[in-house]
Structure formats: structure tokens, C-alpha cells
VOBATOR-70548 format. One line per 8 residues: their letters; for each residue x, z, y of C-alpha. Coordinates in steps of 0.1 Angstrom, whole numbers, always signed. Example, Ala and Ser with C-alpha at 12.3 -4.5 7.8 and 13.67 -1.06 7.14 Angstrom:
as> +123/+78/-45 | +137/+71/-11
//
This chain:
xxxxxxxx> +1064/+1162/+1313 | +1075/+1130/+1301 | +1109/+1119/+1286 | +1123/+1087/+1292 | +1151/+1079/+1263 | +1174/+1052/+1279 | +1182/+1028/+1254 | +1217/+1022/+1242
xxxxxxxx> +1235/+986/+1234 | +1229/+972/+1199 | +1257/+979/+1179 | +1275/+945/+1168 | +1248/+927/+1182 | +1225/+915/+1215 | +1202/+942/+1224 | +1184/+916/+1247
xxxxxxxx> +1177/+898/+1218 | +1157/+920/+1199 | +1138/+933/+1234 | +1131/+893/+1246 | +1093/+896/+1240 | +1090/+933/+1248 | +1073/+927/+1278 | +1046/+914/+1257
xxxxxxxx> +1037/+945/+1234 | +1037/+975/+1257 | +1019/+1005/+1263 | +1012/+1008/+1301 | +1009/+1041/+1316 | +993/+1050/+1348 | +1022/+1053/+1372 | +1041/+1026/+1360
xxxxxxxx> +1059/+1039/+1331 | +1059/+1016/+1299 | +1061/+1032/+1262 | +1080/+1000/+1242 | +1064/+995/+1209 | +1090/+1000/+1176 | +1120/+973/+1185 | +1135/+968/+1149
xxxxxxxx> +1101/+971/+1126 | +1104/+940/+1098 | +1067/+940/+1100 | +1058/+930/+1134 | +1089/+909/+1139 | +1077/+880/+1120 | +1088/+858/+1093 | +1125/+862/+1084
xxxxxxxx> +1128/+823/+1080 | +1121/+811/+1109 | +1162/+805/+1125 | +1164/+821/+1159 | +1186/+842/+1181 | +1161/+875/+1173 | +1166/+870/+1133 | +1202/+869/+1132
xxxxxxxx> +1206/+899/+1155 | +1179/+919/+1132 | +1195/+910/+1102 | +1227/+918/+1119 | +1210/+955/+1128 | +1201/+956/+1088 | +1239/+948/+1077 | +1257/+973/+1097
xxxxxxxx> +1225/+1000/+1089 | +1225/+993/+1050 | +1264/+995/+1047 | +1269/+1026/+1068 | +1233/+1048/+1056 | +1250/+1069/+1025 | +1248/+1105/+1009 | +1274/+1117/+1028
xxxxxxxx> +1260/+1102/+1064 | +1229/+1111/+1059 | +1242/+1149/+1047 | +1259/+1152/+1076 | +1238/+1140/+1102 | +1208/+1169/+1085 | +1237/+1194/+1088 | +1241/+1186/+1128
xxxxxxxx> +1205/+1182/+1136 | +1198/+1217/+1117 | +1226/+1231/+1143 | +1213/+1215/+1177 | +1192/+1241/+1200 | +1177/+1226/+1228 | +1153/+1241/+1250 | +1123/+1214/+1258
xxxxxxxx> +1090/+1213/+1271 | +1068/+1190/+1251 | +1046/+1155/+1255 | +1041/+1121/+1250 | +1014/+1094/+1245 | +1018/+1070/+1221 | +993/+1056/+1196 | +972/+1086/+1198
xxxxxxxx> +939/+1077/+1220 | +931/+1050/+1193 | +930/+1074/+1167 | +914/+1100/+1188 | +884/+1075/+1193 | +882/+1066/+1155 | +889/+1101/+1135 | +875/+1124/+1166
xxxxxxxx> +877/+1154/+1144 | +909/+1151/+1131 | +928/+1165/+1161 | +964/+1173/+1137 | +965/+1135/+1137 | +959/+1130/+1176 | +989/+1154/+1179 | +1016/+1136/+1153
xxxxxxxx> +1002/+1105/+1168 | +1019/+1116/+1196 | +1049/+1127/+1187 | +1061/+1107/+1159 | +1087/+1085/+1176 | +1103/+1114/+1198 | +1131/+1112/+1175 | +1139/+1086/+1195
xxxxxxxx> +1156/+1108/+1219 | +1187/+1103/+1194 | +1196/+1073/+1217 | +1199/+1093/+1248 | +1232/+1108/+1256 | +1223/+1144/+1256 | +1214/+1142/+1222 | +1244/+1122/+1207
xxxxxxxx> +1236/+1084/+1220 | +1234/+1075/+1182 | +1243/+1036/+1176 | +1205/+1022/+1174 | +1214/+1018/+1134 | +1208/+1051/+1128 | +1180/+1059/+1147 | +1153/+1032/+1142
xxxxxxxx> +1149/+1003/+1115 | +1132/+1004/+1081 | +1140/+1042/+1061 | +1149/+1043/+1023 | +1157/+1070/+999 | +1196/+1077/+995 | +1211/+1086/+963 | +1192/+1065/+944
xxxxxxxx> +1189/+1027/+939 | +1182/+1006/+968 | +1150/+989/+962 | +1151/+954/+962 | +1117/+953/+987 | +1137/+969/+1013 | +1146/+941/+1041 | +1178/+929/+1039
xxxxxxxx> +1186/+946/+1006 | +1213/+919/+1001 | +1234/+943/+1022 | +1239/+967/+998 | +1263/+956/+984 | +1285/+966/+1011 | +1273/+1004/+1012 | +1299/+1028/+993
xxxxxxxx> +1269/+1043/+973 | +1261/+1009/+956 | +1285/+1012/+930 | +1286/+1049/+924 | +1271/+1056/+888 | +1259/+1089/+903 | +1235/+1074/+929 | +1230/+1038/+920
xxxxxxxx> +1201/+1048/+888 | +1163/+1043/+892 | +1164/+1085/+898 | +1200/+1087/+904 | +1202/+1125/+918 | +1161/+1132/+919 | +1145/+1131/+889 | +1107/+1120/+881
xxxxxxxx> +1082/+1129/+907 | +1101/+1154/+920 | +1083/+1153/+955 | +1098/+1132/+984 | +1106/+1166/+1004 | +1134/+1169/+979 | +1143/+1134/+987 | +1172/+1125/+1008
xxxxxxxx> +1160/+1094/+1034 | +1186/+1073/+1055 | +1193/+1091/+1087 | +1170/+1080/+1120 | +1144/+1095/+1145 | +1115/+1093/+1116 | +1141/+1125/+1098 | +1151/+1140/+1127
xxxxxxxx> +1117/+1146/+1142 | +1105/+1159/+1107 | +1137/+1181/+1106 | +1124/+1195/+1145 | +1090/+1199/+1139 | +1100/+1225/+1103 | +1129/+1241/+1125 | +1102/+1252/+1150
xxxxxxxx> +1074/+1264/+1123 | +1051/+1242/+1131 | +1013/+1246/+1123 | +1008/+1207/+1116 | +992/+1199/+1078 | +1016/+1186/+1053 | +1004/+1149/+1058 | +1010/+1151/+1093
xxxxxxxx> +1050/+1161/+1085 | +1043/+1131/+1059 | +1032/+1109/+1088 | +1064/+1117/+1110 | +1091/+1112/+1082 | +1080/+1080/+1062 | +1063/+1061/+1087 | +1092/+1036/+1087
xxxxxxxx> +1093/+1042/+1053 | +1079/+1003/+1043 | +1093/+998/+1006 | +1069/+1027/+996 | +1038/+1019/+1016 | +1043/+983/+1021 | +1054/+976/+985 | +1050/+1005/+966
xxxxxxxx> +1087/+1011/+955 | +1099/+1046/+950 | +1062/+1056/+938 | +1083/+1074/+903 | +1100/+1097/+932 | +1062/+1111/+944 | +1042/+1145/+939 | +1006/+1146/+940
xxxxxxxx> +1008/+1161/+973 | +1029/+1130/+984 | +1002/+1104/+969 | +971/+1124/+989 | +995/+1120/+1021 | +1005/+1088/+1019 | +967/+1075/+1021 | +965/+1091/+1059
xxxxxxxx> +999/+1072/+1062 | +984/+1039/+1056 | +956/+1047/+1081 | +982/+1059/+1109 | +1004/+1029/+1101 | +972/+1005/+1115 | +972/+1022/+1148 | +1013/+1025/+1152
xxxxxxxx> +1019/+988/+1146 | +984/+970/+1159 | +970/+995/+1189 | +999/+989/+1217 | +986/+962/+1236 | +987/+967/+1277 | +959/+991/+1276 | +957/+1015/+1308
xxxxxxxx> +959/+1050/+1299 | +949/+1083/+1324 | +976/+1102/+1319 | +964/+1133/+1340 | +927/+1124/+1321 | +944/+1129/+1286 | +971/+1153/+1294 | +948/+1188/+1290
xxxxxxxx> +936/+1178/+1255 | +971/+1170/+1241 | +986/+1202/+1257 | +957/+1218/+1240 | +970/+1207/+1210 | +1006/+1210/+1210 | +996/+1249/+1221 | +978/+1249/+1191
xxxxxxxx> +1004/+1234/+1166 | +1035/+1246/+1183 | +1051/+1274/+1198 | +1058/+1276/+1233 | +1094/+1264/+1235 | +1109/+1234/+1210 | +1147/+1237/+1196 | +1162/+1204/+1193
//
């Protein structure tokens, strides 16, 4: 089965112009059906300096994302999510043949490969048609201080948690490599698939729910803030992290995939690593 997730208008902001050279970076499937690659990563968009009609609508995307993302959002956005039950069939392709070809034995990563960006299904209407700020972009701890590496940290300044004395420390409420499972992360489809995948028990090794959470996550494994915040556990994951991030950002080019080819070997595995029926 495949599910298509419409995408909604940008909030405050041209969703056209973020999507402009789309056409350019996607995944074709057999049948006609085109997977987009990440629309709002600061990585692969280019150099912030350059003035055009993308930037400002990015760093539009980043204001409205890094005034609004706060304790209390992202509290209550985990407190829906946990109560959603929705009755799915599973399956996607995504980055996963390229890994499959390189790491042929590690068959956990084929599968979170897979299903990392489902999350994305937070834009659709049956699953809330979130505003596109708080489903993709850059993720960052909350209650805590807002690194300075995260793009467009001059925003802020703006978010209700910037000034509060109770989240604004280098800990703030986490204390010294207390584990980022006990870390709060702005709300967005890298959470929300991470929150699915523990609802419904799944099998997958701890650094493939690692993979799924932080892989947006680019102030800790781009520039290495919020290392103080880390277990050992965390520091072991985060190296498969960096290897899965070269395939999500640098593997969809317009490569042909056989769907009905690949499809038995990913069932396989999402048999294997999940039960029968999904909650969402």
C-alpha cells in the first residue's frame, strides 16, 4: 500500500517557493508516483546569503517555527499523538535501497530507512493537517537553551520559553547526560513517528528509534551542540545517525525503483519488526 500525504499551504509564506526546484530532487517510482525529498532541510537548501524568493520564505518557515515550538506545544502535541488510534496497513520506499546495497546485513536499517519520514502524514487532513511548521524543519531540544547553531536562532527571541529562567539554562529542566529519551524535542513528524513506532512495541534496535527521532536533529550531528544532554547509548547511536544522514540527504536523485521487485523484502521486514496492525 502506499500513502500519499497531500501537502498543505505554508503557513505565512509561499509554499511554491520552497517546492520551485522539487522537480529536480525526486524519487521516481515505477507507476508514476514521486517521493519529494525533505522540503525545509537548511542543509540541502544552500547558502543562507544568497537573497532570493526561497531564503525569505525558509527563514520565514524558521520564524513562525522557532516562536511557536515551546514546552507547553510540544507537551501537548505528545499528549494528542499518545491518544490517536488509527488502524493502518504499513509501506513506503524512501532512501532504503541505497542502504540496502551498502550495509546488506543490516536489515533494521533497510526498514527505518523506510519509514522515517511517515510522520509526514501530520500534513494530511485525517491526521490533523498540522501547519508545515510543526511537522518538518530543523528539530531542537525544548526546555533548555536554544543553541546558537540552530538555523535561524535569531528567532528565539520571540518564543515564550526564551526568557523563562526555568528553561532558558545550558540544562534548564534535564540535567547532565541524562539520555535524549528523557529529552523533550520541538514537535514534528521526526517525534511523532518515534512516538508510533514505541506505541506499537516495535522490535527495531534502539539506534534505529535514534535514527527516526533526531534525524532532523542538525545542531547535534551537524555541530555537535547538546552533546552535555547525551548517554552512552545516545553517542553509539548517533554514529549510525551520521551514516543514515548520507543516504537521506545525497541518495534521491531520479533513480527508477521496482516497486513490486522490492515490495516482498520490505514486507518481510516490517512483519518482522512490527505487529500486524499500526495505531496512529
Amino acid at each position: 500500500m502506499t500513502i500519499i500525504v497531500e501537502e498543505t499551504q505554508f503557513e505565512n509564506g509561499s509554499q511554491e517557493q520552497i517546492l520551485k526546484s522539487r522537480a529536480e530532487t525526486e524519487l521516481v517510482l515505477d507507476g508514476g508516483f514521486c517521493i519529494p525529498t525533505p522540503i525545509l532541510m537548511a542543509t540541502i537548501l544552500g547558502d543562507y546569503d544568497v537573497e532570493s524568493e526561497r531564503k525569505q520564505g525558509v527563514e520565514n518557515f524558521y520564524r513562525v517555527n522557532h516562536i511557536n515550538q515551546t514546552v507547553d506545544f510540544v507537551k501537548k502535541m505528545r499528549g494528542e499523538a499518545i491518544l490517536i488510534r488509527r488502524t493502518s496497513n504499513r509501506a513506503l520506499i524512501a532512501t532504503a535501497e541505497a542502504i540496502r546495497k551498502d550495509y546488506p546485513d543490516q536489515d533494521w536499517l533497510h526498514l527505518t530507512a523506510l519509514i522515517h519520514d511517515l510522520g509526514k502524514v501530520l500534513l494530511h487532513p485525517s491526521f490533523g493537517e498540522l501547519p508545515q511548521w510543526a511537522v518538518v524543519g530543523d528539530t531542537f531540544p525544548v526546555g533548555c537553551a536554544f543553541d546558537q547553531s540552530i538555523v535561524h536562532s535569531k528567532y528565539f527571541v520571540q518564543n515564550p520559553d526564551y526568557n523563562n529562567p526555568a528553561y532558558n539554562g545550558k540544562y534548564g529542566i534535564y540535567s547532565e547526560n541524562c539520555g535524549l529519551d528523557n529529552v523533550m524535542m520541538s514537535w514534528g513528524h521526526d517525534d511523532y513517528m518515534y512516538l508510533v513506532a514505541k506505541e506499537n512495541g516495535t522490535t527495531l534496535p534502539s539506534a534505529g528509534l535514534f535514527i527516526i527521532r533526531y534525524h532532523s536533529f542538525y545542531a547535534l550531528h551537524r555541530s555537535e551542540a547538546y552533546k552535555h544532554l547525551m548517554s552512552e547509548e545516545d553517542v553509539e547511536n548517533l554514529k549510525w545517525l551520521q551514516i543514515f544522514n548520507k543516504y537521506d540527504l545525497y541518495s534521491k536523485s531520479k533513480v527508477r525503483v521496482d516497486v513490486e521487485k522490492v515490495k516482498p523484502y520490505y514486507e518481510s521486514l516490517i512483519d518482522k519488526y512490527f505487529p500486524a496492525k499500526l495505531r496512529w
